[in-house]
PANUVO-853945 format. One record per residue (C-alpha): residue number from 0; residue in one letter; z, x, y. Coordinates in nm, 3 decimals, m for minus. Each point is the difference from the previous one (the first is absolute). Layout:
- resi	resn	z	x	y
- NUM	A	Z	X	Y
...
END
This chain:
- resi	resn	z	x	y
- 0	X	1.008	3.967	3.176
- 1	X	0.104	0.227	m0.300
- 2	X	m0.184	0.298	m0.051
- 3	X	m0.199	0.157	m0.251
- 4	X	0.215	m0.011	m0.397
- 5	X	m0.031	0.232	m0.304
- 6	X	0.163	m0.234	m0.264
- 7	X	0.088	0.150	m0.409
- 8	X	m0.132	m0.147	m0.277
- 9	X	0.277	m0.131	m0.235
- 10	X	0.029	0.037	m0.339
- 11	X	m0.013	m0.421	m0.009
- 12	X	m0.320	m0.003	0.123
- 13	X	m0.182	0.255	m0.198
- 14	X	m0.377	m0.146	m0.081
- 15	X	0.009	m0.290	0.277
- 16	X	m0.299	m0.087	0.214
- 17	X	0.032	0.118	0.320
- 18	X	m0.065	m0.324	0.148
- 19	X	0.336	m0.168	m0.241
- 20	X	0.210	0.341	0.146
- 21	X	m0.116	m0.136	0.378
- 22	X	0.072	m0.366	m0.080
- 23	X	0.320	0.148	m0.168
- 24	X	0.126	0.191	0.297
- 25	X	m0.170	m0.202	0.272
- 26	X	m0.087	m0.348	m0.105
- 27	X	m0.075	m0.085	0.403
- 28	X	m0.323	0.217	m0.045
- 29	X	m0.301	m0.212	m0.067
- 30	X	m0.273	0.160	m0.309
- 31	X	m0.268	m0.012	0.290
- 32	X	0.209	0.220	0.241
- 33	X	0.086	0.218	m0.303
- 34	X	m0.359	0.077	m0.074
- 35	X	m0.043	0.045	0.359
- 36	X	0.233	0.305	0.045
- 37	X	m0.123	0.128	m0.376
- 38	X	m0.342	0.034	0.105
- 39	X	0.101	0.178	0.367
- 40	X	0.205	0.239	m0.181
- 41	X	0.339	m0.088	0.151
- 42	X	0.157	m0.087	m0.365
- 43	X	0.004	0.325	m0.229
- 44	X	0.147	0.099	m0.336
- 45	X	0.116	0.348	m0.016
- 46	X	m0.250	0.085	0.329
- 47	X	m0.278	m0.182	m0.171
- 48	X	m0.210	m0.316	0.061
- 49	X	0.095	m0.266	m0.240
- 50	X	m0.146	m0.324	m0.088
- 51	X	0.165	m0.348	m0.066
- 52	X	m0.027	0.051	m0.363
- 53	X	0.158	0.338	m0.022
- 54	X	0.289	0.101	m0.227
- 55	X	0.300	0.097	0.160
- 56	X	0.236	0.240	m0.196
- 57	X	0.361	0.137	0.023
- 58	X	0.000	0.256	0.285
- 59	X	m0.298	m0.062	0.191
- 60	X	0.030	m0.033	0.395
- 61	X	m0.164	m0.339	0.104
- 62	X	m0.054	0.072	0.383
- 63	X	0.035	m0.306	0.200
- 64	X	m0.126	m0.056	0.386
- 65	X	0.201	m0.218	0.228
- 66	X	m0.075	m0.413	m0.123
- 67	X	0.090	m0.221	0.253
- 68	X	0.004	m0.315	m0.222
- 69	X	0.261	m0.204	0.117
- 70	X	m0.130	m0.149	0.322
- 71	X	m0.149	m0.313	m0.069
- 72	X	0.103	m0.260	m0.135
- 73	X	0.340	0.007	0.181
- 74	X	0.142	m0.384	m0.158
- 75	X	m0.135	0.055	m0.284
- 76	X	0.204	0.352	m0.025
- 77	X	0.314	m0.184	0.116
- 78	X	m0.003	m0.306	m0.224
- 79	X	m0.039	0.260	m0.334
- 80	X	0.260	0.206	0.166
- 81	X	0.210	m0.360	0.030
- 82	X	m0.081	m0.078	m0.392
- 83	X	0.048	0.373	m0.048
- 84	X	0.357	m0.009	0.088
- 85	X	0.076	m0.320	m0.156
- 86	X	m0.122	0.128	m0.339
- 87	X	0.167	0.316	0.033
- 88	X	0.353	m0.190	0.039
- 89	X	m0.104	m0.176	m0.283
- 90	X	m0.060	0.300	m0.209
- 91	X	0.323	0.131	0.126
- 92	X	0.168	m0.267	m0.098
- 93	X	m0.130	0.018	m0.419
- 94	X	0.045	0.394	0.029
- 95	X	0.262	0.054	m0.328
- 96	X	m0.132	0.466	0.013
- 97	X	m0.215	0.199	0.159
- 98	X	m0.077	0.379	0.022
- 99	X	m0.306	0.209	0.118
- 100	X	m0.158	m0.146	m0.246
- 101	X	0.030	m0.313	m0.136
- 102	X	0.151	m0.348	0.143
- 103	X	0.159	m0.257	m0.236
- 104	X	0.012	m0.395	0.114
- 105	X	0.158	m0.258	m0.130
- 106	X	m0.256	m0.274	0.025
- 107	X	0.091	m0.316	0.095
- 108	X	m0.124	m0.334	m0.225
- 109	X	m0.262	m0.177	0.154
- 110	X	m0.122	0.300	0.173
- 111	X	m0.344	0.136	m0.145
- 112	X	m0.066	0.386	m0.072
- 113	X	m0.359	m0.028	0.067
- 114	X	m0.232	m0.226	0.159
- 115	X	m0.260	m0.231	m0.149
- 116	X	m0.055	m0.418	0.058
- 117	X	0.168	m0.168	0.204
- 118	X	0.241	0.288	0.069
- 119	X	0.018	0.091	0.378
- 120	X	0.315	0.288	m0.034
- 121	X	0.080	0.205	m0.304
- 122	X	0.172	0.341	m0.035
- 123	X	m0.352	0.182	0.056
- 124	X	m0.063	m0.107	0.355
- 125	X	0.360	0.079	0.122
- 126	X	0.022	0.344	m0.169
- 127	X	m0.277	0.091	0.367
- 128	X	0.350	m0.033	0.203
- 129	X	0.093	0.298	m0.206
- 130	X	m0.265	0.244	0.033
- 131	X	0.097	0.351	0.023
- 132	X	m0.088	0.219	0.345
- 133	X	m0.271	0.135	m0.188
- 134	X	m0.132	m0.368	m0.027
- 135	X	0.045	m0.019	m0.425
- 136	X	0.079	m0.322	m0.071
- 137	X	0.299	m0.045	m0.287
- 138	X	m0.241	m0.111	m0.333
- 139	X	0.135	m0.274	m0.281
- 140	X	m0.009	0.195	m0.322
- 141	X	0.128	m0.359	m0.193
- 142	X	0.053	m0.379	0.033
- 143	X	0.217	m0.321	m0.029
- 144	X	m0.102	m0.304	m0.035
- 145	X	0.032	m0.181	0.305
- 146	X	0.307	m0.231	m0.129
- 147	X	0.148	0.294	m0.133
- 148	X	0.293	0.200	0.185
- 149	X	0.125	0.341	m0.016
- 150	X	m0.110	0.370	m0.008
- 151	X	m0.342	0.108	0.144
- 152	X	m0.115	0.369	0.021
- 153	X	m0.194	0.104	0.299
- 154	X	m0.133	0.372	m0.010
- 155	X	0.004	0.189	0.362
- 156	X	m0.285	0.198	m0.068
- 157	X	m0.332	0.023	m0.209
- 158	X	0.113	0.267	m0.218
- 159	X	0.319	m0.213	m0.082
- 160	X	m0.181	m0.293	m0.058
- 161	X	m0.208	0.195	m0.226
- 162	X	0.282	0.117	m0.214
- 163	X	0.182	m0.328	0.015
- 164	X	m0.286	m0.191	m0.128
- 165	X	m0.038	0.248	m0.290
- 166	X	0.437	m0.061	m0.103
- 167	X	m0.141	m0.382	m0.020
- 168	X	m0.326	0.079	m0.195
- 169	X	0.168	0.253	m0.211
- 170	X	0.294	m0.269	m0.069
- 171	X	0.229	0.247	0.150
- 172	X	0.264	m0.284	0.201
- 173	X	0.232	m0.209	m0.103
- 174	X	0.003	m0.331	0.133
- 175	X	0.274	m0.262	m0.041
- 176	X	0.034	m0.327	0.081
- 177	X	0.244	m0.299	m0.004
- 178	X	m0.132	m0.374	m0.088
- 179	X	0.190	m0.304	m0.009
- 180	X	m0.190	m0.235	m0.267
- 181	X	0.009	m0.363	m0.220
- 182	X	0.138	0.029	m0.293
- 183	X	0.160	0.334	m0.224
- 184	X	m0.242	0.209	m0.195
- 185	X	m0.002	0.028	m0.361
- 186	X	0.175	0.364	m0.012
- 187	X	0.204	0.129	0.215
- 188	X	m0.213	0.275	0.103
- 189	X	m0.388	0.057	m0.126
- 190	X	m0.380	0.167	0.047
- 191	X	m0.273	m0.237	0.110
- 192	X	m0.320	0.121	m0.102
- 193	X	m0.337	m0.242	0.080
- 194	X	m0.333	0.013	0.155
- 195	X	m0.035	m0.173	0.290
- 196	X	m0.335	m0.086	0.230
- 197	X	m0.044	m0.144	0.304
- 198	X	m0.166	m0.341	0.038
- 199	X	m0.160	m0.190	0.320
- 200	X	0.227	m0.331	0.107
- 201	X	m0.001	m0.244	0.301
- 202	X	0.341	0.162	0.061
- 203	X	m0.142	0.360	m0.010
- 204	X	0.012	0.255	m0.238
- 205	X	0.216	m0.038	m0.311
- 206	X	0.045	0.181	m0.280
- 207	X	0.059	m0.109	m0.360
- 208	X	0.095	0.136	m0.328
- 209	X	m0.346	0.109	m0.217
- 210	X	m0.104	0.146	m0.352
- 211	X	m0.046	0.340	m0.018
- 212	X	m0.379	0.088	0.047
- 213	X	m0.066	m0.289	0.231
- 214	X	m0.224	0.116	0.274
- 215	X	0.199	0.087	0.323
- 216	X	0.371	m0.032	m0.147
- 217	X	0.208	0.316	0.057
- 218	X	0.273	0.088	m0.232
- 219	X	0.388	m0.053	0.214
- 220	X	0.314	0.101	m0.190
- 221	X	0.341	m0.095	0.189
- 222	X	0.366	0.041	m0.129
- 223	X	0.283	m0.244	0.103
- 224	X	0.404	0.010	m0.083
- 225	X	0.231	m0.273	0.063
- 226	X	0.216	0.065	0.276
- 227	X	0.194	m0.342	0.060
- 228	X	m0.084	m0.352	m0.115
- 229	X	0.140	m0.373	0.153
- 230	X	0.100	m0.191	m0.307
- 231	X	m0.379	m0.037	m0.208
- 232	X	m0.140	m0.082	0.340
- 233	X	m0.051	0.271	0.241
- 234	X	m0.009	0.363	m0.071
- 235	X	m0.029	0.344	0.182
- 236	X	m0.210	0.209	m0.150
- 237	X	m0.075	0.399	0.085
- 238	X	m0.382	0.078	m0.087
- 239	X	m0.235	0.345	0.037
- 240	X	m0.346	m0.038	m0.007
- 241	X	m0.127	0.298	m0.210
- 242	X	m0.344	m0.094	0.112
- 243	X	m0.111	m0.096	0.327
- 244	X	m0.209	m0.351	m0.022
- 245	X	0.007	m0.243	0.258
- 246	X	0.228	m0.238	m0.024
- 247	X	0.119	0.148	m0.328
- 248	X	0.384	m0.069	m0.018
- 249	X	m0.071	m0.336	0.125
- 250	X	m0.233	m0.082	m0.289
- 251	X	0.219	0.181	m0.259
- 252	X	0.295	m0.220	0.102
- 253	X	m0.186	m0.302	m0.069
- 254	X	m0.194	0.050	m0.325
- 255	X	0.409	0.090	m0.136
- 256	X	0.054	m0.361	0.125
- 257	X	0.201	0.119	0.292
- 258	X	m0.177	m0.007	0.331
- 259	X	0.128	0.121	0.288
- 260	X	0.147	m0.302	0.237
- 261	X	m0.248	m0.030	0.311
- 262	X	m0.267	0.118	m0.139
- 263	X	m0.313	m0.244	0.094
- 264	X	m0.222	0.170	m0.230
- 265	X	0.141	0.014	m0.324
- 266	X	0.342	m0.230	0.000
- 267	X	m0.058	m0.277	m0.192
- 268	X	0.276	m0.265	m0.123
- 269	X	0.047	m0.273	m0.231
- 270	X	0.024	m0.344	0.174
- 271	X	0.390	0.007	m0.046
- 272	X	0.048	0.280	0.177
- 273	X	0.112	0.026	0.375
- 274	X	0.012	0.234	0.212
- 275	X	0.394	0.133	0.067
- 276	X	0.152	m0.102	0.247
- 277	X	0.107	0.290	0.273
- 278	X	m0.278	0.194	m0.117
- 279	X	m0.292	0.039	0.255
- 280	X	m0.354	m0.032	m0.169
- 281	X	m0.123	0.337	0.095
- 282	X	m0.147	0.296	m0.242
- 283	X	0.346	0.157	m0.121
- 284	X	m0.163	0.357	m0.101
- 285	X	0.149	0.264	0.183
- 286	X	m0.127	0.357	m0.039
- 287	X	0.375	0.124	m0.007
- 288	X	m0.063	0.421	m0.041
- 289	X	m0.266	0.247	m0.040
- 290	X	m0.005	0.368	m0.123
- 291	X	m0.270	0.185	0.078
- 292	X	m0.118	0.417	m0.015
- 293	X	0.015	0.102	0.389
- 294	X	m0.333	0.169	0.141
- 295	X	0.141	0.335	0.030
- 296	X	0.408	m0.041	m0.099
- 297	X	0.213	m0.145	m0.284
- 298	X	0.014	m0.376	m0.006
- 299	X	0.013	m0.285	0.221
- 300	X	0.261	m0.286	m0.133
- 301	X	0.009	m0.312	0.192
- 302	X	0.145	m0.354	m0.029
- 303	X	m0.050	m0.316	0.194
- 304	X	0.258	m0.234	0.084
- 305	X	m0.108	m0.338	m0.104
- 306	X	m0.163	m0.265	0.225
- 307	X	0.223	m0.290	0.147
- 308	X	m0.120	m0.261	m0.222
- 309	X	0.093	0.220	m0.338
- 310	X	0.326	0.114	0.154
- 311	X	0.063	m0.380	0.045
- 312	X	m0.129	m0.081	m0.351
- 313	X	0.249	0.280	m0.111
- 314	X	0.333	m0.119	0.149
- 315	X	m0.075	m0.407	m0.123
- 316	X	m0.057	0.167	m0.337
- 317	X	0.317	0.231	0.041
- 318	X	m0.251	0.257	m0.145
- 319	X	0.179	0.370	0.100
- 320	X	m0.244	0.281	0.137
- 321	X	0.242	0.239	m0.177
- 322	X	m0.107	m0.160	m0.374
- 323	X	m0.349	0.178	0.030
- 324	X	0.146	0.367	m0.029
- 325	X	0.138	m0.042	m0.308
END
């Protein structure tokens, strides 16, 4: 058994609740058991007794007694470590950067960021396989839709995730991504500017395009260029969403007249139109690149190759990846 442990305070976790900093660091050790060694004295901040609610700050000692928390439950313990490992080749395998800091995935379609009905694994629950020594788990700081591949930023720590979530608020990234859709748009490249709100359907949630002042609609502006186009059927378009709604592109691509091929939401076709051939009918919205402030350095500039259906879509098309950097 380990002995006694004087632990710093880091400038991540200034103004936690003790009890978060222990479930943090040591998320084996049950709130009862906590209270337990709070009450006899054997947890201390800076030589002092503490309770559960206490703020931590930058600096201060936490003293920690020996926890022996990882005897029962033996199968349990192996089938997460089992799962563990499985998710962590997973994550290895979307890994495009990383530093001390910050991880970047590229997210696979079909694979959700977060969890919610009828969704058993998402990005969330395998982000435990990658919990620090200290026992932080890496936080999401932004989300794809769940048909929707490419770039995903994962903060390391709680002070990252902090100022990563600001960059977002603050509009602060550049985000960049590649659709294949029906049709060609009426200019070649453009600002969409509506208000959109979100409406209950037997399929879910589903936004729609609204009138400004109707209650719940948010304003979403998006801008789009013409990369490449098949003939007046098909065309690749590059879009950045200067706001951050959900499903935003999506929606803007369709109220132009040009949704994005796959798309069960919002694709809707005349009757004489079929589906081409080659193609497969899966969301073909890629998040393609990302710019964003680092938490403590320059900039962090990432792209995401695309998924195998969209690199398949590409080559039938004879669409070049080159085209986009002009």
């Amino acid at each position: 058994m380990a002995g006694v442990e004087q632990i710093t305070v880091e400038a991540g976790e200034a103004g936690m609740r003790l009890d978060r900093w222990f479930k943090s660091h040591y998320p084996g050790l049950g709130f009862g058991h906590l209270q337990k060694l709070l009450r006899s004295g054997q947890i201390r901040v800076d030589g002092g007794r503490a309770k559960t609610d206490t703020r931590v700050e930058p600096g201060q000692l936490v003293r920690v007694p020996p926890l022996d928390i990882d005897k029962k439950g033996e199968s349990a313990l192996t089938a997460r470590t089992i799962r563990d490992q499985h998710d962590g080749d997973v994550l290895a395998k979307m890994l495009l950067y990383e530093d001390d800091k910050v991880f970047v995935f590229n997210k696979p379609a079909g694979l959700a960021v977060q969890g919610g009905s009828g969704v058993n694994r998402h990005v969330d629950s395998m982000l435990e396989a990658w919990r620090s020594k200290k026992g932080e788990k890496p936080r999401l700081v932004h989300r794809l839709d769940r048909d929707t591949s490419g770039v995903l930023v994962v903060a390391r720590t709680r002070l990252a995730a902090m100022k990563l979530a600001e960059a977002f608020r603050a509009r602060e990234t550049k985000k960049t991504y590649w659709a294949l859709v029906k049709g060609v748009p009426p200019k070649r490249e453009d600002k969409i500017s509506s208000w959109l709100v979100k409406e209950q359907t037997p399929d879910g949630d589903r936004m729609r395009v609204a009138k400004h002042g109707e209650k719940g609609a948010d304003h979403a502006v998006s801008y789009y260029r013409i990369v490449e186009q098949a003939a007046q059927a098909l065309t690749w378009l590059e879009m950045e969403p200067y706001t951050g709604r959900t499903h935003q592109l999506r929606v803007h691509a369709a109220a132009i007249g040009c949704p994005i091929i796959g798309d069960p939401k919002y694709f809707e076709a005349d009757t004489n139109w079929e589906f081409p051939g080659g193609l497969q009918n899966r969301l073909h919205l890629h998040a393609r690149r990302i710019v964003i402030p680092h938490p403590e350095r320059g900039t962090i500039d990432v792209s995401a190759p695309m998924p195998p259906h969209m690199v398949q879509a590409w080559n039938l098309l004879g669409f070049d990846e080159a085209s986009a950097e002009g």
